[in-house]
SEROLO-498184 format. One record per residue (C-alpha): x, y negated, z. Coordinates in steps of 0.1 Angstrom, whole numbers, plus 2048, in hexadecimal, padded with zeros to 3 digits. Example, Ala and Ser with C-alpha at 12.3 -4.5 7.8 and 13.67 -1.06 7.14 Angstrom:
% SEROLO-498184
+-----+-----+-----+
!  xx !  yy !  zz !
+-----+-----+-----+
! 87B ! 82D ! 84E !
! 889 ! 80B ! 847 !
+-----+-----+-----+
//
This chain:
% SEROLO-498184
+-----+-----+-----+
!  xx !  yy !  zz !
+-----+-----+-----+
! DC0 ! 83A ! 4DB !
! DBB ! 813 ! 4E5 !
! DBB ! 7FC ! 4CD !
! DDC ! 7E6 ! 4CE !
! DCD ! 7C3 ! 4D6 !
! DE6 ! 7AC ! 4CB !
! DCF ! 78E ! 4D6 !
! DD3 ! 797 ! 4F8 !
! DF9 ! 79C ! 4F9 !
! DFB ! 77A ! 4EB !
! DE4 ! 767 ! 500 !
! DF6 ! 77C ! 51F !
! E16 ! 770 ! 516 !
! E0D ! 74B ! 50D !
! E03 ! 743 ! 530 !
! E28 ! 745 ! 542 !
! E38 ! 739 ! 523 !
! E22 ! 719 ! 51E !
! E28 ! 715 ! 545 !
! E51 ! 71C ! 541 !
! E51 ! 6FF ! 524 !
! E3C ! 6E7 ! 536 !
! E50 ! 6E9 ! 557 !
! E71 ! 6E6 ! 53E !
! E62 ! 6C9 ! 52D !
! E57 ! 6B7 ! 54C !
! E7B ! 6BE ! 565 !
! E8D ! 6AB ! 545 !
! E72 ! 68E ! 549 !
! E7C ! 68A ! 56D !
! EA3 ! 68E ! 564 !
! E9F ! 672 ! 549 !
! E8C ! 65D ! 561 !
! EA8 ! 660 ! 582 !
! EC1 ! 655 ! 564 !
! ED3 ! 678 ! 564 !
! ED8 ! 68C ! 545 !
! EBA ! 6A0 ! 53C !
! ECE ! 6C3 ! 52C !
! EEE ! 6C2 ! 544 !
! EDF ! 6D2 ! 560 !
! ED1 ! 6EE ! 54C !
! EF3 ! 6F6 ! 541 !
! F04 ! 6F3 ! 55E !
! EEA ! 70E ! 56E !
! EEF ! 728 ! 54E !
! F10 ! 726 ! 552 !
! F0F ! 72D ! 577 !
! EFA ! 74A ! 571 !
! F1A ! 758 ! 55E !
! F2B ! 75E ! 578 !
! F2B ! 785 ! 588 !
! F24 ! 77A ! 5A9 !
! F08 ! 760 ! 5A5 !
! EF6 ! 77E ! 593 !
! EF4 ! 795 ! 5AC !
! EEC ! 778 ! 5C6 !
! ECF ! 772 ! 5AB !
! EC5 ! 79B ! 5A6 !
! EC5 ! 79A ! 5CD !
! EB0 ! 77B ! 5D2 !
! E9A ! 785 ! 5B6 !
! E94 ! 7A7 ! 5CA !
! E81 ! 799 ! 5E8 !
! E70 ! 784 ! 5D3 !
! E67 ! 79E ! 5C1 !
! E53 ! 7AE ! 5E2 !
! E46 ! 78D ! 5EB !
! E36 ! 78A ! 5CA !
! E27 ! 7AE ! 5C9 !
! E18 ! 7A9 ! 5EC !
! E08 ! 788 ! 5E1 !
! DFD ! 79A ! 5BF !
! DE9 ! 7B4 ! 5D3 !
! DD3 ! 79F ! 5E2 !
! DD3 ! 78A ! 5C3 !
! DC6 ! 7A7 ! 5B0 !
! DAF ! 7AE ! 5CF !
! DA4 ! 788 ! 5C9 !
! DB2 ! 782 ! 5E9 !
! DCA ! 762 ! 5EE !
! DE5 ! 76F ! 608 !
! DF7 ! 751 ! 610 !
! E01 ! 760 ! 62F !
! E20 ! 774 ! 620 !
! E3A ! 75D ! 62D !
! E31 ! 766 ! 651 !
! E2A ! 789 ! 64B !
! E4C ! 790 ! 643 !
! E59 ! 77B ! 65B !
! E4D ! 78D ! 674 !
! E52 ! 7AE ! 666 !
! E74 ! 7A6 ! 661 !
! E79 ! 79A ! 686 !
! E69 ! 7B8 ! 697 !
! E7B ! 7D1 ! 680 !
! E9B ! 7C3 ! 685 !
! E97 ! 7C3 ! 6AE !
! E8E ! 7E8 ! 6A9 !
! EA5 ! 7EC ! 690 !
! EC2 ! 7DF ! 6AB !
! EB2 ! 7F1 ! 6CC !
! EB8 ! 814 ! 6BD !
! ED1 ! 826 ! 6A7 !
! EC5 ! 843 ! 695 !
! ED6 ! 857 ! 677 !
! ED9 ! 841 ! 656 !
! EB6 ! 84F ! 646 !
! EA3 ! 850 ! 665 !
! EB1 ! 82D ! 671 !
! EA8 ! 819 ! 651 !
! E85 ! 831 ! 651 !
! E7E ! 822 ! 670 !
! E87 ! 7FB ! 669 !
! E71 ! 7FE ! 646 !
! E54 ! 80A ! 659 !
! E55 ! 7F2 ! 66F !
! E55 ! 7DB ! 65B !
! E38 ! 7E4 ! 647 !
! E25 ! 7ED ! 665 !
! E2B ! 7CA ! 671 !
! E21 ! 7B8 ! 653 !
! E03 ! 7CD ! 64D !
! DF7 ! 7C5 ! 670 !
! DF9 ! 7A1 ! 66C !
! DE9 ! 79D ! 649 !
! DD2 ! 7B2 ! 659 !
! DC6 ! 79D ! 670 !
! DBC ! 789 ! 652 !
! DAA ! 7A6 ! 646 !
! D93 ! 7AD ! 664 !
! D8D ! 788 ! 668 !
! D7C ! 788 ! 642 !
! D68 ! 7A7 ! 641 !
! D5C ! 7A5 ! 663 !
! D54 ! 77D ! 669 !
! D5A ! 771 ! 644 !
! D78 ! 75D ! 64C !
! D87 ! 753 ! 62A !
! DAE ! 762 ! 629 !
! DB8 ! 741 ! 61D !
! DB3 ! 731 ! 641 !
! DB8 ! 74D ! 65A !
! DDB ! 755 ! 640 !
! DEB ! 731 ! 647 !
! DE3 ! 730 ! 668 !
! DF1 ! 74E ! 66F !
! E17 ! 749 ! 65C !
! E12 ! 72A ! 67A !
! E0C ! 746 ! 690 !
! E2A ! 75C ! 687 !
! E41 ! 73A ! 682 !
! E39 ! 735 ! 6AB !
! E3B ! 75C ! 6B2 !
! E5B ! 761 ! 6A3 !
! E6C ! 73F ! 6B4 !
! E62 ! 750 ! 6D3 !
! E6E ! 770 ! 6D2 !
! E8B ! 767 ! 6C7 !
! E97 ! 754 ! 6E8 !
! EB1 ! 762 ! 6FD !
! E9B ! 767 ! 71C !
! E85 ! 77E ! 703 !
! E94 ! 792 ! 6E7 !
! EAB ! 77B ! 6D9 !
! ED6 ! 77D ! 6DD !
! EEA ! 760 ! 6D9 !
! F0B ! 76B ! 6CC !
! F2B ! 75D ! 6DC !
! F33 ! 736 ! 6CE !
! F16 ! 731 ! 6B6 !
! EF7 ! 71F ! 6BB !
! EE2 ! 73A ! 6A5 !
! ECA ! 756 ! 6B4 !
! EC8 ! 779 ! 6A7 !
! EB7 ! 798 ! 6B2 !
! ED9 ! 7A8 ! 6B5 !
! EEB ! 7BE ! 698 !
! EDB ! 7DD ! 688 !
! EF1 ! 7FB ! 687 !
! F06 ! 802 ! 66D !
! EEF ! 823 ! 669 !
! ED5 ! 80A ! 65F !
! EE4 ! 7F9 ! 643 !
! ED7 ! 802 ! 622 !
! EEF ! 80A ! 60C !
! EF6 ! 7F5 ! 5E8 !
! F00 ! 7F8 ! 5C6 !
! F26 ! 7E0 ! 5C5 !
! F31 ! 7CB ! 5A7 !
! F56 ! 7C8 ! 5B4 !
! F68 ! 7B8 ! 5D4 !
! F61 ! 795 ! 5C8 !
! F3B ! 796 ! 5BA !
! F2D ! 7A9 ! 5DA !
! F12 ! 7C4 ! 5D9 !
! EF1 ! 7C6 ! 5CC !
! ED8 ! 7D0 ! 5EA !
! ECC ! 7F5 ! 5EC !
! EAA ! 7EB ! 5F3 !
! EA6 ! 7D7 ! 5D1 !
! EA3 ! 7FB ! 5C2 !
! E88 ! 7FF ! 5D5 !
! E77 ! 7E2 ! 5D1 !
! E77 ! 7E9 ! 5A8 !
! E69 ! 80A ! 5B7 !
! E4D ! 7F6 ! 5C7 !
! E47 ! 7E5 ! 5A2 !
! E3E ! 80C ! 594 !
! E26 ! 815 ! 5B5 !
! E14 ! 7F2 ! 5AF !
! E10 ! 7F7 ! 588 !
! E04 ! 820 ! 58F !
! DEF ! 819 ! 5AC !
! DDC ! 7F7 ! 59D !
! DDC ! 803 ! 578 !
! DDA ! 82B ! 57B !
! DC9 ! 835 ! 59C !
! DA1 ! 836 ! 5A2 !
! DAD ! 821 ! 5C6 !
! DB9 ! 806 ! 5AD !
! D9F ! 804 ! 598 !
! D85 ! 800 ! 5B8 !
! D9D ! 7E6 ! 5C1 !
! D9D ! 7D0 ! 5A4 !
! D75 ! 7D7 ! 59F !
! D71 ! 7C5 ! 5C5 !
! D88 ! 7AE ! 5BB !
! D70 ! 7A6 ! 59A !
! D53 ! 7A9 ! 5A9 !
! D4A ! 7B2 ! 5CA !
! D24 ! 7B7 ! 5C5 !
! D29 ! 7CD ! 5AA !
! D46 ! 7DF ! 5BA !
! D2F ! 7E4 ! 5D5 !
! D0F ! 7F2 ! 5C1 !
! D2A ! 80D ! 5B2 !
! D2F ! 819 ! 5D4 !
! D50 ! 809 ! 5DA !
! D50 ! 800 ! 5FF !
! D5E ! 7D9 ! 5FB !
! D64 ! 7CE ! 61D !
! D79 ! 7F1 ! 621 !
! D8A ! 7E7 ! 600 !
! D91 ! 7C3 ! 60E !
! DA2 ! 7CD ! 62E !
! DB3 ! 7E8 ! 61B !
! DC2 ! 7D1 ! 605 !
! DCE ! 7B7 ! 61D !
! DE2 ! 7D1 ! 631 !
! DF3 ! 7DA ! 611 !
! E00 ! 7BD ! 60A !
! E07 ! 7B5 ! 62D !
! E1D ! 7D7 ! 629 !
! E2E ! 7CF ! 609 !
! E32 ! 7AB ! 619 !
! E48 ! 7BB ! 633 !
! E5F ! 7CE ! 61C !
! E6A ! 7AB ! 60E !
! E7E ! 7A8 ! 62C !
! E91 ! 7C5 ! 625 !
! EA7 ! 7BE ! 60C !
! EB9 ! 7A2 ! 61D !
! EB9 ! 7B3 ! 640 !
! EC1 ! 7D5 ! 639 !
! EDD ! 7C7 ! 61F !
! EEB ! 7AA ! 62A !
! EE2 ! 799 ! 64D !
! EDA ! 7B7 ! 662 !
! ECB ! 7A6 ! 67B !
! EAF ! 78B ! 679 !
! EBB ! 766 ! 685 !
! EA7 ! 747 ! 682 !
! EBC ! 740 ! 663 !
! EAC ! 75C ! 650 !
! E9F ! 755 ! 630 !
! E7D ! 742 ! 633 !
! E61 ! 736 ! 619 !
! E64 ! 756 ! 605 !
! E3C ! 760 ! 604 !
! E38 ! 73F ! 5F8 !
! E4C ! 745 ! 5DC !
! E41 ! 764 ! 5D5 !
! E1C ! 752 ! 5CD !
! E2E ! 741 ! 5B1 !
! E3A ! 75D ! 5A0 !
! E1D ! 76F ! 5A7 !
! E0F ! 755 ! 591 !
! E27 ! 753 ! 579 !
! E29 ! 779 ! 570 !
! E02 ! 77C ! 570 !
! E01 ! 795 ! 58E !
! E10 ! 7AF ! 576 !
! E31 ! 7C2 ! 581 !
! E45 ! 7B9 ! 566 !
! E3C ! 796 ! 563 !
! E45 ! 793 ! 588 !
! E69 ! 7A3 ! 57F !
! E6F ! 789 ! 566 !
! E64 ! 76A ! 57E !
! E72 ! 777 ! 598 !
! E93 ! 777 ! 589 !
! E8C ! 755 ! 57A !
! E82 ! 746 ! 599 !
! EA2 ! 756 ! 5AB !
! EB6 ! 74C ! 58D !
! EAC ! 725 ! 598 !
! EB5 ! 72C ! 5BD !
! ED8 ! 737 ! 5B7 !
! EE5 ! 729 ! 595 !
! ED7 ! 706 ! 5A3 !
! EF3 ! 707 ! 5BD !
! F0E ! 6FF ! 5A9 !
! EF7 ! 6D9 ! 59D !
! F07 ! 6C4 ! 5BC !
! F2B ! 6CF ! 5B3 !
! F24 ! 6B6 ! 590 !
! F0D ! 699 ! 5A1 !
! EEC ! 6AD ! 598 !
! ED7 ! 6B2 ! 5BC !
! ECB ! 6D8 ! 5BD !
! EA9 ! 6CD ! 5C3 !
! EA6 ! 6CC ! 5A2 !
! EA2 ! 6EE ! 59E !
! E83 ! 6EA ! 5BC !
! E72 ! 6D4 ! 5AA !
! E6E ! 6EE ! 587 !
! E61 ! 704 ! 5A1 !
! E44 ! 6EB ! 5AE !
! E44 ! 6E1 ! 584 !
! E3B ! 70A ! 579 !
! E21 ! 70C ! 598 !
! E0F ! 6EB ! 58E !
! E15 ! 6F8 ! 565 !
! E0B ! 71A ! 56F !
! DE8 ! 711 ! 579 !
! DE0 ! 6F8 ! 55C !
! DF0 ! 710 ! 541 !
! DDD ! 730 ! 54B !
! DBC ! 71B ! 54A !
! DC5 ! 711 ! 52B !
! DCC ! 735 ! 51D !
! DAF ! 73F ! 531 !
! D98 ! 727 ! 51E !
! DAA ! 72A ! 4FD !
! DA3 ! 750 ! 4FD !
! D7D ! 74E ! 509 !
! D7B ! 737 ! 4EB !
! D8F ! 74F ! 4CE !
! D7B ! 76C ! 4E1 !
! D5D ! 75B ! 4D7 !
! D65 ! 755 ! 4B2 !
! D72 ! 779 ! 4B3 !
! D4A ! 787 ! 4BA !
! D3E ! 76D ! 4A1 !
! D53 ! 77D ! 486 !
! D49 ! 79A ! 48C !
! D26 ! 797 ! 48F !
! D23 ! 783 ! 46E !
! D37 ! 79D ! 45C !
! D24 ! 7B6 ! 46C !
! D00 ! 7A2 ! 45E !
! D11 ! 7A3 ! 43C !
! D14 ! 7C9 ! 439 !
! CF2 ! 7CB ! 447 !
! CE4 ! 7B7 ! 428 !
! CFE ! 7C9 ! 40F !
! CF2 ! 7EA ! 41D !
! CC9 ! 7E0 ! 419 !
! CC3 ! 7C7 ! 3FE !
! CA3 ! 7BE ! 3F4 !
! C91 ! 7C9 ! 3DC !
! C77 ! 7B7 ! 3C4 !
! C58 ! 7C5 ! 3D5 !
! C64 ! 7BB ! 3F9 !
! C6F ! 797 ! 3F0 !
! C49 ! 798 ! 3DB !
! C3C ! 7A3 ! 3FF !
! C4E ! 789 ! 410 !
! C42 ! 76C ! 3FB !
! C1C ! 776 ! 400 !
! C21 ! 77A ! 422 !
! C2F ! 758 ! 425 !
! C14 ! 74B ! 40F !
! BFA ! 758 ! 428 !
+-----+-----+-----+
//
């Protein structure tokens, strides 16, 4: 049975929380100095949070974060920086909601269809990523950010009237036309006034339990996180690592797509140039935050959703909602700096850990063999020769 290491659990835990208190401490410097009060604004956001319907808006939001940050972890864990997320599921979500209009299947078979599509999509275009890297040695951190520009211009074009796009009667929005009501995904409701909590949120926390088995219990996820170690070693254990690379990226291009979901297939059913944008950027941060594990991401995914949507109410006292933006840029900046500082912490107590041991391990030696009269006599002429 493994050894409880209760070193570990600390130093795993100390990273977010050092980050949490650090982007608490430094928002109430920045409230002092605008001349506002430094606590109000925390209430008034608890106190929002209260309220029936501002929860589910926060499970909801916190659910495609949720599948933004998994598809960010994989390549994290992959040692792969997939900044591209944000226009992977763009895209994905565009192209399954024009399929996801143009036909109109039975309930399963409709929604089957839009969630493969989806992934499909996104897994192409992280894909392109993929090929770039293990075939001309493009870093994914370049050929990623250039292609969310891609998608941004892709997406603005399809979208047009003369293309795919429909312009409904009176408004100046543009939407790839409604999805059958066969294609809605059914949710879980918390009463006439608090709204619904979306179907597909299930799944994501579905998603959490594939990630966690797959990475942590599966000889696929071990070869992944090896690469992601080492490559060169990875590759002298007969781990193909460019196969593992490309592998990877189309992952979390797929899981990038599903992020989409949630919000399409539950609430807009139809993708207009008002649909959410900047998610895979915020699902780097909570990433981050929860360590790339899938619980940690749960619990900063809901803290980060928890700032979206309880921060609405700040205007309604003189408090400007950005307030809540600027914790977020706070944890990323205290994320980094705290995690080195764990990081370097634990290499030092690691260190005085082996020293311990060895010294106590010299001191049985010497209890177990003491010397005798005749050796230290032996020792003594030796020296004297």
């Amino acid at each position: 049975m493994k050894k409880f290491d209760k070193d570990r659990l600390i130093l795993g835990f100390a990273g977010p929380v050092l980050a949490l208190v650090v982007a608490v401490a430094l928002t109430t410097v920045v409230l002092l100095a605008s001349g506002s009060d430094p606590f109000e604004p925390y209430r008034i956001m608890f106190e929002s949070a209260s309220y029936v319907d501002v929860q589910v808006l926060i499970v909801n939001q916190a659910g495609t974060y949720y599948l933004a940050a998994l598809a960010v972890a994989v390549g994290f864990r992959m040692n792969l920086f997939n900044i591209g997320v944000d226009g992977q599921y763009r895209l994905a979500a565009m192209m399954a909601a024009l399929v996801g209009a143009s036909v109109d299947l039975p309930g399963p078979l409709q929604i089957t269809l839009i969630v493969i599509v989806a992934m499909l999509v996104g897994a192409f275009w992280s894909g392109i990523a993929g090929i770039l890297k293990t075939t001309r040695g493009v870093s994914e951190v370049v050929s990623t950010i250039m292609l969310n520009s891609i998608a941004t211009s892709l997406v603005a074009w399809l979208i047009l009237p003369e293309n795919f796009g429909v312009q409904p009667a009176g408004s100046n929005n543009l939407t790839t036309g409604d999805i059958p009501e066969s294609g809605w995904f059914p949710g879980l409701s918390m009463g006439a006034e608090a709204g619904e909590i979306y179907g597909f949120t299930f799944v994501a926390a579905a998603c959490g339990l594939i990630y966690w088995f797959v990475l942590g219990r599966t000889r696929f996820g071990f070869d992944l996180r090896a690469t992601g170690a080492s490559e060169t070693a990875a590759q002298a254990s007969g781990v193909d690592a460019k196969k593992m690379i490309l592998t990877s990226m189309l992952i979390s291009g797929a899981v990038a797509g599903l992020a989409g979901m949630p919000t399409l297939l539950g609430d807009t059913h139809t993708y207009s140039l008002d649909f959410p944008t900047g998610i895979g950027f915020t699902g780097i941060t909570i990433a981050l935050l929860g360590r790339n594990n899938p619980l940690g991401i749960a619990f900063s995914a809901l803290l980060i959703a928890f700032l979206d949507k309880a921060s609405a109410s700040l205007d309604q006292y003189g408090y400007e909602k950005e307030i809540a933006t600027i914790m977020q840029g706070l944890i990323v900046i205290s994320v980094v700096v705290s995690y080195e500082l764990v990081r370097r912490y634990g290499i030092r107590r690691q260190q005085q850990k082996v020293g311990a041991e060895l010294a106590a391990g010299g001191a049985l030696t010497t209890e177990a063999h003491p010397k005798n009269d005749q050796t230290e006599k032996t020792e003594k002429e030796g020296a004297a020769l």
